[in-house]
Every structure is written in C-alpha cells, then in structure tokens.
N, C-alpha and C positions, 0 to 999 in steps of 0.2 A: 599158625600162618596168619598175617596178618592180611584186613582187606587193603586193597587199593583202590583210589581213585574213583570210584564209585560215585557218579552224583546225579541228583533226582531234581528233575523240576516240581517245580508246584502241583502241578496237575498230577502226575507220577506219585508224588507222596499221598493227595488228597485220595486219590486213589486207591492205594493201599492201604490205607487207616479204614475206608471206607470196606473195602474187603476183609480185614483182620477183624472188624466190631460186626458185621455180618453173622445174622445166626441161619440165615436160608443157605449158606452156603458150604461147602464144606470143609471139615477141618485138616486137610491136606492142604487148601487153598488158602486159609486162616494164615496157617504155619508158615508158606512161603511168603505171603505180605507182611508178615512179621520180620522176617529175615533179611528182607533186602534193607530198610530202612538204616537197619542195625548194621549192615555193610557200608553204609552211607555214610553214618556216624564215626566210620574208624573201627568199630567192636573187631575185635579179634577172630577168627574162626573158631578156637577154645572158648571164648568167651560167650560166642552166639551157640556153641555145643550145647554149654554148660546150663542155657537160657533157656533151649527149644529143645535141645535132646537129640536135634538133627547132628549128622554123620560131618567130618572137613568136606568129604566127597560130595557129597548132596548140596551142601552150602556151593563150591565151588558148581557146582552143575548148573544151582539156578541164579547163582551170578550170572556164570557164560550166557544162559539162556536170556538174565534181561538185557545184558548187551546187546545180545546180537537182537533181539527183537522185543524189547520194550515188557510191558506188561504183558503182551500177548503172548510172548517166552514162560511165563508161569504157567501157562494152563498145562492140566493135564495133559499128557499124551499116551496115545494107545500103542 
C-alpha cells in the first residue's frame, strides 16, 4: 500500500532526525521517527516493512496518529 500525501515541515522533520539519532531515548520512539519521514518520501508500506520490520497496520496507525496530532501522536500510549 502505498503512502499518501504526507508532508512534514521543517521543524517536524528536524525533529525527528533529532529523535531517531537519540540514544537516551527509546527505541520504540527511534522506530517511529524513522517511519514517518519515509512516509513523507513516498516509501511504500512494503518498502518501510522491509526497512523497519514494522507491521502495514502499525505504519498506518502512526501515520493516522501524526495526522491527527503532530509529533505528539508518536508518543507512547498506555
């Protein structure tokens, strides 16, 4: 499945490099700043599979989630 329309501003992406090179932080957190960019890019769902090892489901999950609420959509939840 492929991404859509996805796009990050400046800040957004610096952001995420900033969290993916992060070693205080965790690597759940690593994984998904990894994943949006590459949604950004165009990358395929098989193709960010294939990269991260993450699930279509998961990918589409924290897509939805940076939509609807930005970076703060990535955080964990309980």
């Amino acid at each position: 499945m492929p991404s859509t329309g996805l796009v990050l501003t400046t800040e957004q992406r610096t952001e995420l490099e900033t969290q993916e090179r992060s070693r205080r932080g965790r690597a759940d957190a690593a994984r998904r700043a990894r994943v949006i960019p590459q949604l950004a890019a165009g990358d395929t769902y098989a193709s960010i599979t294939a990269k991260t090892g993450c699930s279509s489901r998961t990918i589409a999950l924290w897509k939805h989630r940076f939509e609807a609420d930005g970076i703060a959509g990535l955080s964990a939840r309980l």
